[in-house]
Backbone as CSV, one residue per row, in Angstrom:
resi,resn,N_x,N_y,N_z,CA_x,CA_y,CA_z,C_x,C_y,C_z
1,UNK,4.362,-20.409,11.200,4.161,-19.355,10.203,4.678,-19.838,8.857
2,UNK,3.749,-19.608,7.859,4.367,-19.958,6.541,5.295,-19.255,6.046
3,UNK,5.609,-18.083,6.340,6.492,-17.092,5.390,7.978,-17.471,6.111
4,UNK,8.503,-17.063,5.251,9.820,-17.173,5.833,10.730,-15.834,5.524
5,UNK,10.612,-14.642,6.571,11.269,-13.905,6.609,13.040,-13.614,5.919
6,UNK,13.257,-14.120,5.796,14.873,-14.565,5.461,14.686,-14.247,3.275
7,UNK,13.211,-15.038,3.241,13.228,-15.350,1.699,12.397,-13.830,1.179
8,UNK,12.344,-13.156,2.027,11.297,-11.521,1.776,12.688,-10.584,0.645
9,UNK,12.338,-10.511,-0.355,13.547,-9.268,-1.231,12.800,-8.085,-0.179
10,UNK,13.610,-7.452,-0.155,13.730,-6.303,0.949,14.654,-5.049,0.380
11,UNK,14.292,-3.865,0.524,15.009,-2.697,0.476,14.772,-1.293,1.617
12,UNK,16.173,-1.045,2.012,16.013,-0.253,2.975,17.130,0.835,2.142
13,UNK,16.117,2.052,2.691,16.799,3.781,2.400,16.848,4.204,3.322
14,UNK,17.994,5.209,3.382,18.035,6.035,4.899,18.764,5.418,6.197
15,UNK,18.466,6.351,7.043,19.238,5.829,8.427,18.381,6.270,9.543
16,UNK,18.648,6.235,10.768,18.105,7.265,11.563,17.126,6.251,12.673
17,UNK,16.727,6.975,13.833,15.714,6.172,14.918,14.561,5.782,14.272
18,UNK,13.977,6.685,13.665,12.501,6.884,13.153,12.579,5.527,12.549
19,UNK,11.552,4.544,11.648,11.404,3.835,11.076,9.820,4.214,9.881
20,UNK,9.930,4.053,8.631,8.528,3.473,8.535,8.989,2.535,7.480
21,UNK,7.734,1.446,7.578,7.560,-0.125,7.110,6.718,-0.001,6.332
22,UNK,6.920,0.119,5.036,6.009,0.077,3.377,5.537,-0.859,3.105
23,UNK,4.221,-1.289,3.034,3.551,-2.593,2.650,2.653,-2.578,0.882
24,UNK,3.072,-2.873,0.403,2.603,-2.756,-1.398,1.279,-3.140,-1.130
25,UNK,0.318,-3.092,-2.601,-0.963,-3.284,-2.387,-0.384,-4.351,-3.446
26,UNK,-1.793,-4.837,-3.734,-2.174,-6.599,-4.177,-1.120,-6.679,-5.385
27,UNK,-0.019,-7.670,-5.818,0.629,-8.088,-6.597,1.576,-6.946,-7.195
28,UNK,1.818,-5.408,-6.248,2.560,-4.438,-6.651,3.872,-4.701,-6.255
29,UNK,5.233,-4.355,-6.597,6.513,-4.325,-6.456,6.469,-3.339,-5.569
30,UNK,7.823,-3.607,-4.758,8.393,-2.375,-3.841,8.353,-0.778,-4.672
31,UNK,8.496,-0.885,-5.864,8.714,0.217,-6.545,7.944,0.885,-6.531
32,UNK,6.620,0.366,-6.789,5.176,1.403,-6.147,5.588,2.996,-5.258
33,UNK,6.586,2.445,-4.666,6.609,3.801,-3.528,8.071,4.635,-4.076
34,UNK,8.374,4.322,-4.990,9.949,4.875,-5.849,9.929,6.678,-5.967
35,UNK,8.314,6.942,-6.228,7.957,8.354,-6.026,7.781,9.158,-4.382
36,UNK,7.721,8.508,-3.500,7.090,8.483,-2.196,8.815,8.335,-1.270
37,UNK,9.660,7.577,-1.742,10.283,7.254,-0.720,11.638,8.609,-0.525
38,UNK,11.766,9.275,-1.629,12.681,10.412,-1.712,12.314,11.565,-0.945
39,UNK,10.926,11.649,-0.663,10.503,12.727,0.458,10.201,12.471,1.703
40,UNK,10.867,10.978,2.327,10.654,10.517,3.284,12.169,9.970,3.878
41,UNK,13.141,9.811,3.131,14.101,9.937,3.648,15.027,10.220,4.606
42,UNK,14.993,11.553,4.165,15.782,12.634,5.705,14.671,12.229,6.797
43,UNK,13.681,11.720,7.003,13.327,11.612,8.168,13.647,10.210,9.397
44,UNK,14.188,8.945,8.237,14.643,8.037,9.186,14.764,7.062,8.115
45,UNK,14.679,5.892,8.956,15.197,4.597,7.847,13.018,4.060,7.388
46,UNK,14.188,3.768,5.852,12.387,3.404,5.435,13.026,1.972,4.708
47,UNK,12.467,1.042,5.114,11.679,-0.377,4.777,10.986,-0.610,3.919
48,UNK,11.203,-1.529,2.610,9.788,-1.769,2.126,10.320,-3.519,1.054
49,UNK,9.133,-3.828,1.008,9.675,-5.147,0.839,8.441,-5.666,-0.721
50,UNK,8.742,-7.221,-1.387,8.187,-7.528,-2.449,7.732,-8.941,-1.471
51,UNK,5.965,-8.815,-1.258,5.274,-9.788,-0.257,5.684,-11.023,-0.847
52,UNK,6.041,-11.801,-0.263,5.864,-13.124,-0.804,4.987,-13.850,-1.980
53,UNK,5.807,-14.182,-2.961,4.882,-14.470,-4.025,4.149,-13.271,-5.282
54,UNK,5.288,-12.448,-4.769,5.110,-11.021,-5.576,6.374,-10.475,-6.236
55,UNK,6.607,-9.827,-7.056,7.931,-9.463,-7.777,8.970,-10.603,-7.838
56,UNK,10.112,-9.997,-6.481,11.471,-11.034,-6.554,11.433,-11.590,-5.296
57,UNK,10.203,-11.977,-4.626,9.974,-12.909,-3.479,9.420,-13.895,-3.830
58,UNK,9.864,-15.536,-3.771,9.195,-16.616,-3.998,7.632,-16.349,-2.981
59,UNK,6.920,-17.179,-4.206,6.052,-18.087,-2.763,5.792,-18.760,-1.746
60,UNK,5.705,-18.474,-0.752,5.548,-19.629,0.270,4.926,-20.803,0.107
61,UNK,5.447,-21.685,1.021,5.148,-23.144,1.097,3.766,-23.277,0.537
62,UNK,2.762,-22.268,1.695,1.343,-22.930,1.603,1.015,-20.939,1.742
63,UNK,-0.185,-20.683,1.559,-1.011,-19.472,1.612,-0.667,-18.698,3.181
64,UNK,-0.623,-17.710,3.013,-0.735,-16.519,4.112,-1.838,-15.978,4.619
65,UNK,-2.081,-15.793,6.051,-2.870,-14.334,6.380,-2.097,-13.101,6.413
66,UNK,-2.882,-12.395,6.633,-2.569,-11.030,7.423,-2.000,-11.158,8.500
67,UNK,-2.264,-11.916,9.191,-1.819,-11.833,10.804,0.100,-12.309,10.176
68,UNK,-0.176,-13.675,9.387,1.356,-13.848,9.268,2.288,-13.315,8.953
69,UNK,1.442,-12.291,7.487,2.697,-11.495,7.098,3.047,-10.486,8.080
70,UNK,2.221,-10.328,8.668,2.180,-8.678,10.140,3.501,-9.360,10.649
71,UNK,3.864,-10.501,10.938,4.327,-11.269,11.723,5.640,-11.210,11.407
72,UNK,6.031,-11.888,10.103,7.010,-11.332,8.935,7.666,-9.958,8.616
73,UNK,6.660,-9.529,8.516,6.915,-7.648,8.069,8.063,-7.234,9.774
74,UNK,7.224,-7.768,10.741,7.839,-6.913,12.157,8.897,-7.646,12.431
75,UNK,9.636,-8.520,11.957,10.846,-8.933,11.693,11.840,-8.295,10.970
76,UNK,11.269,-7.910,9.704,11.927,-7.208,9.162,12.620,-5.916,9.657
77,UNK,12.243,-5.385,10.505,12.295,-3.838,10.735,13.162,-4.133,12.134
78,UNK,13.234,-5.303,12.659,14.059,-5.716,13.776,15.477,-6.074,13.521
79,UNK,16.716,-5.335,14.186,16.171,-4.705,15.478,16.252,-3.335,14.689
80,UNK,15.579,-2.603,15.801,15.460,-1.013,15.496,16.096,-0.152,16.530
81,UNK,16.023,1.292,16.436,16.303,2.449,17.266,15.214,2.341,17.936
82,UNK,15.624,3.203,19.121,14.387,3.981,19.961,13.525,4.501,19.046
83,UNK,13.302,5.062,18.409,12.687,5.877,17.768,11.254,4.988,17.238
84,UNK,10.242,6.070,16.182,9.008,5.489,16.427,9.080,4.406,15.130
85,UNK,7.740,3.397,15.038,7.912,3.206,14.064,6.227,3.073,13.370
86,UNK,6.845,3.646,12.148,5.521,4.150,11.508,4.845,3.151,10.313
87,UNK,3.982,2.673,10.188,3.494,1.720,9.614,3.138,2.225,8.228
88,UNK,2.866,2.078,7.074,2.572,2.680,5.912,1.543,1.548,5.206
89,UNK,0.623,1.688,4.792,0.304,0.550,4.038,-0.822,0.844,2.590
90,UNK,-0.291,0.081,1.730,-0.905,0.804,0.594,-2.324,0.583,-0.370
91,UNK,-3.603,-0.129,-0.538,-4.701,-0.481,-0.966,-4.412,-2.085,0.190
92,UNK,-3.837,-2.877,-0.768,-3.908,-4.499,0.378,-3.231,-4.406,1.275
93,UNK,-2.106,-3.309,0.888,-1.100,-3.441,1.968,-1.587,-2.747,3.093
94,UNK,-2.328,-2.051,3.410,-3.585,-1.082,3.985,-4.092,-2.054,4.713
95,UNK,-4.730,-3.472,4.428,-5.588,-4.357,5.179,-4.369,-4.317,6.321
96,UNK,-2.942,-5.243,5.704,-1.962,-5.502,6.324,-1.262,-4.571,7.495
97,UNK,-1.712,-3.286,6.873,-1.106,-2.416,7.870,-2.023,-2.682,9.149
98,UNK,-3.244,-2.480,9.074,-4.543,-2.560,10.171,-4.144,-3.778,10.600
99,UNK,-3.902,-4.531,10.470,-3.603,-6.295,11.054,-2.643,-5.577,12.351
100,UNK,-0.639,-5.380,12.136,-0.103,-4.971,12.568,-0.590,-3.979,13.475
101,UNK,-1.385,-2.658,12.863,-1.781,-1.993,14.135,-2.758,-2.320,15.106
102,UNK,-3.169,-3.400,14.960,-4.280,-3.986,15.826,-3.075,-4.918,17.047
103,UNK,-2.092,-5.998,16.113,-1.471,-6.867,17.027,-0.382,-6.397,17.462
104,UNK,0.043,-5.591,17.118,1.236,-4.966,17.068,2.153,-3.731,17.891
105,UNK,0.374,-2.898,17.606,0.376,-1.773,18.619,2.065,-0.415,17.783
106,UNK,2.145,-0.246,16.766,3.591,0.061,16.189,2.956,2.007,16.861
107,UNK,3.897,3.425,16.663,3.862,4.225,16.889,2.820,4.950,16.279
108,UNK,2.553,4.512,14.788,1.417,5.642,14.299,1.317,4.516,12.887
109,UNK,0.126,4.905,12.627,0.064,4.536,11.346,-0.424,5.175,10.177
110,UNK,-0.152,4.966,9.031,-0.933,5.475,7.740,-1.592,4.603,6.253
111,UNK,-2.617,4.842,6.386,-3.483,3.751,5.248,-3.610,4.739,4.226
112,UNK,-3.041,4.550,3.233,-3.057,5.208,2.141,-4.079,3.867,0.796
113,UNK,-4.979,4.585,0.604,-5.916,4.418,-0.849,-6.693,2.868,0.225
114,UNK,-6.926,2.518,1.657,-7.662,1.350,1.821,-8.793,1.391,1.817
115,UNK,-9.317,0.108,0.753,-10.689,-0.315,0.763,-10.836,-1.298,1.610
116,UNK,-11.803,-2.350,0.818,-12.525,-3.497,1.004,-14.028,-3.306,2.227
117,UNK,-14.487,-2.289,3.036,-15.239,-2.269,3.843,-16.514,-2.295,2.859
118,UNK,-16.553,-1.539,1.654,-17.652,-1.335,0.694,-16.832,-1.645,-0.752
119,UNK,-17.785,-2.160,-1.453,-17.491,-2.779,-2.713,-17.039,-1.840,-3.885
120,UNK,-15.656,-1.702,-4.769,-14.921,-1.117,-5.424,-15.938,-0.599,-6.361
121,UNK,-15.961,0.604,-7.022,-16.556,1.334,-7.859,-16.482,1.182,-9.302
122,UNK,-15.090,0.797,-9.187,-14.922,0.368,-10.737,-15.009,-1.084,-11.662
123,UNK,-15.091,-0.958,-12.722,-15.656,-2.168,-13.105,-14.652,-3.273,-12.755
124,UNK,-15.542,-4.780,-12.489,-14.387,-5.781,-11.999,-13.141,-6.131,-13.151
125,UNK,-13.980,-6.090,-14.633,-12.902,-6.476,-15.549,-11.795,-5.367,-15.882
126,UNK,-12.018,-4.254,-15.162,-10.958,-3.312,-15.337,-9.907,-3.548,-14.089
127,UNK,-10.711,-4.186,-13.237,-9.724,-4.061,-11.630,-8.583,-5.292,-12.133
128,UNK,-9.456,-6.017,-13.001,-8.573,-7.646,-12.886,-6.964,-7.396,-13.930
129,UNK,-6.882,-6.325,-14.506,-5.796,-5.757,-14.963,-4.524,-6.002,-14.104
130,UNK,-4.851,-5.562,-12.742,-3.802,-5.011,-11.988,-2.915,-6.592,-11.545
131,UNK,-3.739,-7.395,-11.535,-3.244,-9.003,-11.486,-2.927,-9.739,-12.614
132,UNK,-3.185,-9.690,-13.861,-3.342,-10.556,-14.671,-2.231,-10.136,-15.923
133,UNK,-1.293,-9.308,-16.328,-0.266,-9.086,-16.694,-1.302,-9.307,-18.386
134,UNK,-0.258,-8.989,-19.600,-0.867,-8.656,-20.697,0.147,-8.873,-21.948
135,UNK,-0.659,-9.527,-23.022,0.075,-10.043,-23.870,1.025,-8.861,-24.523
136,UNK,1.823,-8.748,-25.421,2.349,-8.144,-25.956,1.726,-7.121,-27.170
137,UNK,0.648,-8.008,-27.811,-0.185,-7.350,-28.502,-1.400,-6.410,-28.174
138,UNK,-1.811,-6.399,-26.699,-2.596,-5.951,-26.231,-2.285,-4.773,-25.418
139,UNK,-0.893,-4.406,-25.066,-0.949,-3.072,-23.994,-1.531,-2.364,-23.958
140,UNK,-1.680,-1.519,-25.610,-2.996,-0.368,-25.231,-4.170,-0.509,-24.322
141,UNK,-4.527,-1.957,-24.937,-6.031,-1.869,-23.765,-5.879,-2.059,-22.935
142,UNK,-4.510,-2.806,-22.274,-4.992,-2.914,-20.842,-4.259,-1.774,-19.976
143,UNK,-3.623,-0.493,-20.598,-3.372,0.067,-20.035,-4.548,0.839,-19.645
144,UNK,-5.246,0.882,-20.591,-6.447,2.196,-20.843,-7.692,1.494,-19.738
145,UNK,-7.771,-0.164,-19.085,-8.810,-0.625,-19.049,-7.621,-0.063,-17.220
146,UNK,-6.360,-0.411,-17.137,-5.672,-0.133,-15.501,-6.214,1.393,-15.275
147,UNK,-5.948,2.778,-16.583,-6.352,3.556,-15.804,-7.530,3.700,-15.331
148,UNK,-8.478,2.938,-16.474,-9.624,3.756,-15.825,-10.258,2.904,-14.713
149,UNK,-9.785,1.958,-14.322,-9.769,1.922,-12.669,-8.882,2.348,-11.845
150,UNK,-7.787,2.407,-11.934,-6.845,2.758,-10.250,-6.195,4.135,-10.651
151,UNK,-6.537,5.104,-11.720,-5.790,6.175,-11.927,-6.783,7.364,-11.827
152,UNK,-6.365,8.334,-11.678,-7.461,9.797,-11.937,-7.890,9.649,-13.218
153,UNK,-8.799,10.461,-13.551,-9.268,10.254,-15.178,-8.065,11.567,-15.641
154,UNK,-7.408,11.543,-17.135,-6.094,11.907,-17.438,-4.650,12.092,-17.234
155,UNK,-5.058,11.050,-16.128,-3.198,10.912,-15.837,-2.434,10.227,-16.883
156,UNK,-2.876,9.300,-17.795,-1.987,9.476,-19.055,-1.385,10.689,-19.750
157,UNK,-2.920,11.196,-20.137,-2.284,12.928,-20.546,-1.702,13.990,-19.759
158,UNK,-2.024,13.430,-18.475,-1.504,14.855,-18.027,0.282,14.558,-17.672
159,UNK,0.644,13.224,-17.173,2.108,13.079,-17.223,1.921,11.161,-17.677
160,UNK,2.585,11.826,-18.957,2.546,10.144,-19.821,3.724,9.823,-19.416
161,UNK,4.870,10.093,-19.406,5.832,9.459,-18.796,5.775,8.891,-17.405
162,UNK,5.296,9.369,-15.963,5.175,8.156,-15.224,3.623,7.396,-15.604
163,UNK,3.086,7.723,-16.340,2.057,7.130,-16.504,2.704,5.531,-17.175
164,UNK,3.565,5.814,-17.969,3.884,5.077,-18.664,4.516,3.879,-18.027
165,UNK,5.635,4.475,-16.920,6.415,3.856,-15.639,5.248,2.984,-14.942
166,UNK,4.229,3.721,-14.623,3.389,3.046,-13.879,2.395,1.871,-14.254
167,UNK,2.382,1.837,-15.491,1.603,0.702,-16.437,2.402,-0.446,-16.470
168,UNK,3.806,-0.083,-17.017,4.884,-1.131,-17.051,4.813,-1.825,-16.015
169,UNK,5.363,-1.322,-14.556,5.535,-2.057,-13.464,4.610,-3.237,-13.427
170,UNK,3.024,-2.585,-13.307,1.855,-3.024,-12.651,1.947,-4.147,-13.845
171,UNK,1.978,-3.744,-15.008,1.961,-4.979,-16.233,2.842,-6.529,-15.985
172,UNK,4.239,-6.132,-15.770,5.395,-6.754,-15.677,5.361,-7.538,-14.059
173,UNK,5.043,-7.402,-13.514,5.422,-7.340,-12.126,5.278,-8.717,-11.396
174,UNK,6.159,-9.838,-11.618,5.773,-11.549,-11.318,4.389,-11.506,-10.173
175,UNK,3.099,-11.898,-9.913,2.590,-12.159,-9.132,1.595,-13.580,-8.995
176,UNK,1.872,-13.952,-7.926,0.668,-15.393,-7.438,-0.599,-14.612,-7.236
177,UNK,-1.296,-14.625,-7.865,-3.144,-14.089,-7.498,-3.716,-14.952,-6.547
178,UNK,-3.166,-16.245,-6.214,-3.890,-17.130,-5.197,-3.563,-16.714,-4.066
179,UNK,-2.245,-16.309,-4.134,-1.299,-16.325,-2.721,-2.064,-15.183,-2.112
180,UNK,-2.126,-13.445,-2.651,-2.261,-12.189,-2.375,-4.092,-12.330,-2.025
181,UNK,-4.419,-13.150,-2.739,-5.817,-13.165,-2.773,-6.099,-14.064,-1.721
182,UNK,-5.755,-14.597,-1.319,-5.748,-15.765,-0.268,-5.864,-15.406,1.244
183,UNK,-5.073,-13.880,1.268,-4.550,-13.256,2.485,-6.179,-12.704,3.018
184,UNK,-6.707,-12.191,1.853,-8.080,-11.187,2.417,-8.886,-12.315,2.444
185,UNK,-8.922,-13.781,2.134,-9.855,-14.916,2.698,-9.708,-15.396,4.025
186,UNK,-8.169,-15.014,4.256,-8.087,-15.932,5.858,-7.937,-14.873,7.077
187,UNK,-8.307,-13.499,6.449,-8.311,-12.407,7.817,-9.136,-11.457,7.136
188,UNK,-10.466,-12.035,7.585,-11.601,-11.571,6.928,-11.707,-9.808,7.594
189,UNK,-11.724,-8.729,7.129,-12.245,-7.332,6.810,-12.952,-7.222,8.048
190,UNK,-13.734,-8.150,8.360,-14.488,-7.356,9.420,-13.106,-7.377,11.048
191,UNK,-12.366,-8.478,10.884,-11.836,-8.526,12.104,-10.629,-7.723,12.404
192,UNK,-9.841,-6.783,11.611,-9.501,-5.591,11.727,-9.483,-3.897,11.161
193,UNK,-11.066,-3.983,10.876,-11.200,-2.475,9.797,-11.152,-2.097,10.962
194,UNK,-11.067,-0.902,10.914,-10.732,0.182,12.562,-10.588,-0.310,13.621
195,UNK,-10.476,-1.276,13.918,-10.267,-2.040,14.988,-8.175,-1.675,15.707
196,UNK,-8.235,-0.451,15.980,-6.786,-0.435,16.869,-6.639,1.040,16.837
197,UNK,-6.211,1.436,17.872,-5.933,2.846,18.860,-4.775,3.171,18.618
198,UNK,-4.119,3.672,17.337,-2.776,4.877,17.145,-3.515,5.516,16.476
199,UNK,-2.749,6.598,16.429,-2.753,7.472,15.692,-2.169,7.256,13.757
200,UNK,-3.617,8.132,13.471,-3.596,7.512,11.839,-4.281,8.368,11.060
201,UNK,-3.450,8.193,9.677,-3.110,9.470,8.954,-3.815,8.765,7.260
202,UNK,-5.337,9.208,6.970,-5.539,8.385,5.885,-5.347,9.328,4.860
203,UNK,-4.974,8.480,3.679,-4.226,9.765,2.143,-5.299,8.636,1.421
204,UNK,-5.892,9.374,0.662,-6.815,8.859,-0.807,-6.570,9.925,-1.326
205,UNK,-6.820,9.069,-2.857,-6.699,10.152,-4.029,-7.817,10.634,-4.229
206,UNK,-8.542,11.353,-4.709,-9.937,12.306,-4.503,-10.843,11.743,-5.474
207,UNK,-10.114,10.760,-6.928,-10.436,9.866,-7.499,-10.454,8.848,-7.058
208,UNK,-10.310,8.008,-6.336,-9.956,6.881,-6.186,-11.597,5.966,-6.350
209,UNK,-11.690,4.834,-7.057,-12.728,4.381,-7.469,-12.915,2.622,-6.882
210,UNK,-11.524,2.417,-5.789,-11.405,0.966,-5.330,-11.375,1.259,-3.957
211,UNK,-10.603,2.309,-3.609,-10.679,2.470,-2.006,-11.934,3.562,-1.704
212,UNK,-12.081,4.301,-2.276,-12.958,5.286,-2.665,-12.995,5.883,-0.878
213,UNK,-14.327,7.344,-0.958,-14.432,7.884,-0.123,-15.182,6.939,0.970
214,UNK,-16.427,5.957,0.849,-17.153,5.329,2.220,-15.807,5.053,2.415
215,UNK,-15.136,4.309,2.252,-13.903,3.351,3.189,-13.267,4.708,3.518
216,UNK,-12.705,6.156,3.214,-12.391,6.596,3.893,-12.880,6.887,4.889
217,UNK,-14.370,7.770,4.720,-14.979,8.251,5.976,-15.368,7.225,7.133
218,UNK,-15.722,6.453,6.374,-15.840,5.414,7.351,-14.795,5.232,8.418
219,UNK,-13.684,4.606,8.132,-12.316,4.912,8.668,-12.421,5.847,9.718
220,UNK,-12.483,6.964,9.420,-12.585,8.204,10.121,-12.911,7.766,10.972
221,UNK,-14.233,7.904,10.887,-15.332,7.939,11.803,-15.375,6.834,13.117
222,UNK,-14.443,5.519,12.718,-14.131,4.665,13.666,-12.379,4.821,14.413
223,UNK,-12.207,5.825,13.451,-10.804,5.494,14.522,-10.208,7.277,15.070
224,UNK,-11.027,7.589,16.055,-10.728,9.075,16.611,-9.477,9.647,16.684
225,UNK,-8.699,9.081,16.427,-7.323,9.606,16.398,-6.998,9.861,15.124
226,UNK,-7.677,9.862,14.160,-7.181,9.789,12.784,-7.652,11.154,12.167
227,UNK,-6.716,11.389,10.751,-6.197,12.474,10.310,-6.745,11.954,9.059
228,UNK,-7.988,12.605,8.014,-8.161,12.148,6.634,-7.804,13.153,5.732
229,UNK,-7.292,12.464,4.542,-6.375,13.922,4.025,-6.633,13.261,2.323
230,UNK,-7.514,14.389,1.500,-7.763,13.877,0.182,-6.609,14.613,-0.751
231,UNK,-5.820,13.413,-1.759,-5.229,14.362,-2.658,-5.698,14.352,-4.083
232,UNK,-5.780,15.109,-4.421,-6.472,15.606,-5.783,-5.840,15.218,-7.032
233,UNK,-5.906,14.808,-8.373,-5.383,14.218,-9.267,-4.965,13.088,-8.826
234,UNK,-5.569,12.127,-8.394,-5.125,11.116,-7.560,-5.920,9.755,-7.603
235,UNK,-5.857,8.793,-7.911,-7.306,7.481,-7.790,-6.314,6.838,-7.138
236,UNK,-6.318,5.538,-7.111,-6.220,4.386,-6.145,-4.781,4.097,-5.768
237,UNK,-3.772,4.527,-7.210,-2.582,4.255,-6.992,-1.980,5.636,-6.705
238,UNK,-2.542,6.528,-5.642,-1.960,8.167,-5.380,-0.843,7.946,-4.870
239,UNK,0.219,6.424,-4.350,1.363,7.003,-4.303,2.721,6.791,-5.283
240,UNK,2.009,6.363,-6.423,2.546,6.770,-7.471,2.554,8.340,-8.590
241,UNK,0.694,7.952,-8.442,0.427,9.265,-9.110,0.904,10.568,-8.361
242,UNK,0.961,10.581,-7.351,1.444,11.672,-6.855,1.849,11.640,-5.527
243,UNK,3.258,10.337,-5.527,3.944,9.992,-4.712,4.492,11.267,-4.122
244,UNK,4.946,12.749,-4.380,5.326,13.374,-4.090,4.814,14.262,-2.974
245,UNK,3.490,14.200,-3.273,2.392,15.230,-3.052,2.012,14.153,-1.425
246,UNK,2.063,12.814,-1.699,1.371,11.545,-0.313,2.499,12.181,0.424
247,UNK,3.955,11.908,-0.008,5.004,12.249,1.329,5.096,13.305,2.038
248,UNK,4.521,14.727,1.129,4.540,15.816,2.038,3.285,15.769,3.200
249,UNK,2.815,15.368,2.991,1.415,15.145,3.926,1.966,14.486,5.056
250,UNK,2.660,13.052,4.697,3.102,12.125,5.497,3.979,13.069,6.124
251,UNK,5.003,13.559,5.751,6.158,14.302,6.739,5.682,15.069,7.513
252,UNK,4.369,16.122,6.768,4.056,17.436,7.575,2.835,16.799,9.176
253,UNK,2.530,15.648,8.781,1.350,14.877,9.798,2.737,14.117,10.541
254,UNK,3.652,13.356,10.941,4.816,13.215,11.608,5.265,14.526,12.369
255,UNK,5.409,15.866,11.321,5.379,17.278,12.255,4.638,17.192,13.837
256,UNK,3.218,17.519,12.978,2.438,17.572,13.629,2.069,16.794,14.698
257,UNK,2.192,15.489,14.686,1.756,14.776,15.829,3.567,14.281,16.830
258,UNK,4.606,14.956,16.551,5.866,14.532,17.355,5.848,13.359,17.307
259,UNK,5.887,12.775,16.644,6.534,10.923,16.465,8.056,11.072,15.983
């Protein structure tokens, strides 16, 4: 395995049997979930880490799959309680989660904002924002070119302050584009989209224009145990935009299914 578990920056909140394991989407920081992880708390210990070659995790030696980081990630969370453990995964981190619940077999899972089954809605030179960081003279546009792919249309106006939080990160945020991009070349989409039997809880934002609705329903429709749940004011990055609003879902679907 190329990764080396040991070199993963890692942050854990909470205590407790329960577990869930936060997987970022393409070149995002752990912080992504900074809105998400305060309503998930009291329920057990939560995990979440900066992938290799992302934020404050070097790169590995040589390129990753999916299967490796799955491999990596379930290290991390070792050892654990009895208790369940719940997979989380967020646009890429979403592929990653499906990897794990395919090899892994973990207690339940949740794909929040995953695409790739059908081709992103929004324009490519707006998507390439979210990788490519931005001169100093340019923020306006590339904030305006990030929302109008991965955000609802007025989430600047409607709360400019995390809007603002949320531009920074995604702007700032050290990433390898070969490394992250590398992962969806060597564990090609078709060999785990619905492909694994837990129970699973999908959150899209009602905007979302990269994971969009086919990849949800679709989803659905292949994995019978699953729970699809749209949140509103919401596009691709809903657990920022309304990190608050993803965790109550997440807690009240944990209710519901006794994990």
């Amino acid at each position: 395995m190329s990764i080396d578990p040991a070199r993963i920056h890692t942050r854990v909140d909470g205590e407790g049997e329960r577990t869930f394991l936060l997987i970022n989407g393409a070149g995002q920081s752990l912080h992504t979930w900074d809105f998400v992880v305060p309503g998930l708390v009291e329920l057990g210990r939560i995990v979440r880490f900066d992938v290799p070659g992302v934020g404050e995790s070097p790169p590995p030696c040589e390129p990753y799959s999916f299967e490796e980081l799955g491999q990596a990630a379930m290290q991390l969370v070792e050892p654990r309680g009895a208790g369940s453990l719940i997979v989380v995964g967020h646009a890429w981190g979403a592929r990653a989660a499906q990897v794990i619940a395919r090899d892994h077999a973990p207690d339940a899972v949740v794909i929040g904002s995953g695409g790739g089954k059908y081709p992103p809605q929004a324009s490519p030179t707006d998507m390439q924002t979210a990788t490519s960081g931005s001169d100093e003279g340019d923020i306006e546009a590339w904030n305006e070119r990030f929302e109008r792919a991965y955000c609802a249309p007025g989430f600047g106006v409607r709360d400019p302050e995390r809007a603002e939080w949320l531009f920074r990160l995604a702007r700032t945020t050290p990433s390898d584009r070969a490394v992250v991009m590398g992962a969806m070349e060597r564990s090609p989409v078709e060999t785990y989209w619905g492909r694994f039997d837990r129970p699973t809880l999908l959150l899209y934002g009602a905007d979302d224009l990269v994971g969009h609705r086919e990849n949800a329903e679709d989803l659905q429709r292949r994995l019978p145990r699953s729970t699809l749940v749209y949140i509103d004011e919401a596009g691709h990055f809903v657990i920022s935009e309304q990190g608050e609003r993803f965790a109550a879902e997440l807690r009240r679907w944990v209710d519901e299914q006794d994990l």
